[in-house]
C-alpha positions in Angstrom: 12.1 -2.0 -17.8 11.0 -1.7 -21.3 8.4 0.6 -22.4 5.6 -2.7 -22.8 6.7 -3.7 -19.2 5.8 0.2 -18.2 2.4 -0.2 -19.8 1.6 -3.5 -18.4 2.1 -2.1 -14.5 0.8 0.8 -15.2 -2.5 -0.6 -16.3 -2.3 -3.6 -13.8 -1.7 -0.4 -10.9 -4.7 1.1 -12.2 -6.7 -2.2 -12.1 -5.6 -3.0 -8.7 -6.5 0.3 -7.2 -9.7 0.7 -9.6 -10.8 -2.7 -8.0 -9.7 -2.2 -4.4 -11.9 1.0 -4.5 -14.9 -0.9 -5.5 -14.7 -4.3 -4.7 -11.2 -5.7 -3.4 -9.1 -8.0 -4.8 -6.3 -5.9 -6.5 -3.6 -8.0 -5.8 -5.0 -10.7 -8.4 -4.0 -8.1 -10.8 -0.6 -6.5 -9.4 1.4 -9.4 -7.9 1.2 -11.4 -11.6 2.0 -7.9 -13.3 4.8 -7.6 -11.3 6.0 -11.5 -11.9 5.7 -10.7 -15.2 8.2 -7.8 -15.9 10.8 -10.5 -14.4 10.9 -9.8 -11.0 11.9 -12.6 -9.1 8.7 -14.0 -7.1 9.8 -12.3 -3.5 10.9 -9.4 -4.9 7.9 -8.9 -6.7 5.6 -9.8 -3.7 7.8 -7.4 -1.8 7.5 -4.5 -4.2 3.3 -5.6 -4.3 3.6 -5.1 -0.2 5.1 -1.8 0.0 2.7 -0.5 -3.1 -0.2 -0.9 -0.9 1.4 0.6 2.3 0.3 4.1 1.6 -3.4 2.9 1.3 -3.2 0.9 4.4 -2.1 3.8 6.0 -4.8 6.3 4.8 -7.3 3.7 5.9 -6.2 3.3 9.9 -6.1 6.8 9.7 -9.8 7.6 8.4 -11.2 5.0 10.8 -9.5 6.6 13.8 -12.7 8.0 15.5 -14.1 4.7 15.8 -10.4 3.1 17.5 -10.3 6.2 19.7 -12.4 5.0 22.4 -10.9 1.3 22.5 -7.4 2.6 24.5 -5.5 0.4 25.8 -7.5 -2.8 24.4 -5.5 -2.2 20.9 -2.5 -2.9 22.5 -2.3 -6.3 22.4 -3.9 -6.9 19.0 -1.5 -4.1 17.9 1.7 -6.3 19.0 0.2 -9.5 17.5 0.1 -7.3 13.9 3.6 -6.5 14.9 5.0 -9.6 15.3 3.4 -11.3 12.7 3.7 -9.2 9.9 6.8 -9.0 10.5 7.9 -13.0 11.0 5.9 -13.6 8.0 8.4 -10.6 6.3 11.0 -12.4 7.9 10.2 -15.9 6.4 9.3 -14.8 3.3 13.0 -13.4 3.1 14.7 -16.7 4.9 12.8 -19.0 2.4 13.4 -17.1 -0.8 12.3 -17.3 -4.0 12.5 -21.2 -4.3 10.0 -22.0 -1.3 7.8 -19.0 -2.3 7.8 -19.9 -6.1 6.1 -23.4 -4.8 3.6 -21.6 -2.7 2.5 -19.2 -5.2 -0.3 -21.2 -6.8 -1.7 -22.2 -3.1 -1.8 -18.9 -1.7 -3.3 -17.8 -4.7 -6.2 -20.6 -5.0 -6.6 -19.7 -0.8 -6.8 -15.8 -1.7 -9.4 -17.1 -4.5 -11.7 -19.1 -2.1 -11.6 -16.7 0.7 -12.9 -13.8 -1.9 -15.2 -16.2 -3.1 -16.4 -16.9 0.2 -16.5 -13.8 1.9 -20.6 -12.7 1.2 -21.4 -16.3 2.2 -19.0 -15.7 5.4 -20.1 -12.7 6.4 -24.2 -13.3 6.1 -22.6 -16.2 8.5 -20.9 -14.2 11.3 -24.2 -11.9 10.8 -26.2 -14.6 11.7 -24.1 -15.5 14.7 -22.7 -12.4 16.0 -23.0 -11.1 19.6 -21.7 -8.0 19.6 -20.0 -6.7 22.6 -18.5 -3.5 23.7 -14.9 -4.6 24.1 -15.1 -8.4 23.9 -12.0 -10.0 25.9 -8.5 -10.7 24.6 -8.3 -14.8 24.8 -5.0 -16.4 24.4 -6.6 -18.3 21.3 -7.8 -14.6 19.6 -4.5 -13.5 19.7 -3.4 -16.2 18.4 -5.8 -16.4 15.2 -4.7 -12.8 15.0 -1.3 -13.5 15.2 -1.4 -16.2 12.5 -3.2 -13.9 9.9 -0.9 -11.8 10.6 2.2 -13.7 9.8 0.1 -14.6 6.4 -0.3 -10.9 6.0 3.4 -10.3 6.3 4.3 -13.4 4.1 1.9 -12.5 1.3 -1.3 -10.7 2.3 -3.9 -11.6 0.0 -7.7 -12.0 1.7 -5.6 -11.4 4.5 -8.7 -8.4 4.9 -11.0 -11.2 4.9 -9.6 -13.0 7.8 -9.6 -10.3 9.8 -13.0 -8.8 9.4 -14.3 -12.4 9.8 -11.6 -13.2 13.3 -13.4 -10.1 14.9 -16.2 -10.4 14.1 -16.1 -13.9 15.7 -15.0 -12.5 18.8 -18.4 -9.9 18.6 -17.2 -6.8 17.4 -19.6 -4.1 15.7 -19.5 -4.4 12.0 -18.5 -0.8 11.4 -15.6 -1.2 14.3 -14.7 -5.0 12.9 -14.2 -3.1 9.6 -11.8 -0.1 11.6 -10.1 -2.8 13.7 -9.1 -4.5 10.2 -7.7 -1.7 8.4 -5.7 -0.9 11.7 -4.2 -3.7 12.2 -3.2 -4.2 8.3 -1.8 -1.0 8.5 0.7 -2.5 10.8 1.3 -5.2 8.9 2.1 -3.6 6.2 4.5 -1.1 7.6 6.5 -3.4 9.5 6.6 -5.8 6.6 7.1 -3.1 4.2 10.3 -1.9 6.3 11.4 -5.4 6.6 11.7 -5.4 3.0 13.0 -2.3 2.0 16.1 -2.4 4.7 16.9 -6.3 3.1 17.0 -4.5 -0.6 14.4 -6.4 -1.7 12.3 -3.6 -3.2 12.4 -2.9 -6.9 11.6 0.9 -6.9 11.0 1.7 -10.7 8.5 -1.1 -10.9 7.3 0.5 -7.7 6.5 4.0 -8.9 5.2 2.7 -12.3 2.6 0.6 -9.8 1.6 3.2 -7.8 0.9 6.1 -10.2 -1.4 3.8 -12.3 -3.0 2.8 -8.7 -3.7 6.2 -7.8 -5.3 6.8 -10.7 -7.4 3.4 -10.8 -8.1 4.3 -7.3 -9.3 7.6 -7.9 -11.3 5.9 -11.0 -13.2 3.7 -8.9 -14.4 5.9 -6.2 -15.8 7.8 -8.9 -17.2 4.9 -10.7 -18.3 2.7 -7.4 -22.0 3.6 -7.7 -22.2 3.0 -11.3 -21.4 -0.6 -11.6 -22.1 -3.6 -10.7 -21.4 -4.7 -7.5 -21.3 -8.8 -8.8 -19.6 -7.9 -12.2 -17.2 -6.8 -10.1 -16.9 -9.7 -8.0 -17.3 -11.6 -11.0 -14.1 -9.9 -12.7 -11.9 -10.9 -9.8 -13.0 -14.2 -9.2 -12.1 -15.2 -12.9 -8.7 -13.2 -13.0 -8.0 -15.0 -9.1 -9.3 -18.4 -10.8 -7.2 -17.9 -13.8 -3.7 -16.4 -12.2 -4.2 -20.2 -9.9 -4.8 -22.4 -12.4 -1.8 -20.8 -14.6 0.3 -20.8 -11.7 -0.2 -24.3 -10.7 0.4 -25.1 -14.4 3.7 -23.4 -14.5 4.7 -24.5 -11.1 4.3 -28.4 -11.1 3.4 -29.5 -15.2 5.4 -26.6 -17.3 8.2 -28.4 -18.9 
């Protein structure tokens, strides 16, 4: 790494967790940062994955109270995280950095429109929700939860989004939709995470440069959270999504 590449994750880590703190969205700002030190694309989406692990983590574990009471009843959503994050780790490895170079732009312009959509979506399932005490497992559930978690493992962007939106659906309590979610991407995570570090595909200098400047970002925005904005914020992540999909796109299918 060269000392600009240093600054450039370093401030994208700090603008990633100074964002996810506040608002979401920091992979808009990491992932690209990370593409552009020269990491090849799944390298650099596996390096993203394992950055956020630790926060994932610290996030299942402060919701705990909430998940106590549900028993048994995580068990199944708990194995669909599991296998999903970890066959979307495992094709994100098989198709390698050709397939996921193509997909880049897409799953960026779907991470986009999900942000984008996600006060419209949720005044939606507000409007609509019947909230039940432990609403029943369905063989289709687990199966929308199993296929966001196979997008979680492959890339993971919005993949937040989908989740708070799939149980709410189902009639889950905000509060325990919002527990549920950062549960189950906690498992994602680490299963995809350890997918990627046993295939070698972490770049761990990059890695610590990330995290340090997201600790600090993170730390930046809790303090800042009830100064600002809330749509300038939203604002701010819509345009750097918008414009990391139409540069993407560009590079992808009209660059010479």
């Amino acid at each position: 790494m060269t000392l600009i590449d240093i600054f450039l994750l370093a401030l994208a880590g700090c603008a990633a967790g100074g964002m996810n703190a506040l608002a979401g969205g920091g992979t808009f700002f990491s992932f690209p940062a990370l593409l552009a030190t020269g990491l090849p694309p799944v390298t650099a989406n596996a390096t993203n994955a394992v950055a956020l692990w630790p926060a994932s983590i610290a996030s299942a574990w402060a919701a705990r109270a909430s998940l106590r009471p549900l028993g048994r009843y995580l068990l199944p959503l708990l194995l669909a995280g599991l296998l999903g994050g970890l066959g979307g780790g495992l094709l994100l490895l098989v198709g390698g950095d050709t397939v996921f170079r193509v997909l880049i732009p897409w799953l960026l312009l779907a991470a986009t429109a999900l942000f984008a959509a996600s006060p419209w979506l949720a005044r939606a399932l507000a409007a609509r929700r019947r909230e039940a005490a432990q609403p029943p497992h369905t063989p289709l559930s687990l199966a929308a939860h199993a296929g966001v978690s196979v997008y979680g493992g492959y890339f993971g962007a919005g993949m937040g989004i989908l989740q708070l939106a799939a149980f709410s659906i189902e009639g889950h309590p905000l509060a325990r939709a919002n527990a549920l979610k950062n549960l189950i991407s906690a498992v994602i995570y680490s299963v995809a995470s350890l997918t990627f570090i046993l295939a070698g595909r972490v770049s761990w200098a990059e890695l610590l440069v990330l995290l340090a400047g997201a600790t600090a970002g993170g730390y930046a925005g809790g303090a800042l959270g009830e100064h600002l904005p809330p749509r300038l914020l939203r604002a701010l992540v819509l345009l750097v999504g918008s414009g990391m999909t139409l540069y993407y796109f560009h590079a992808t299918y009209f660059a010479a």
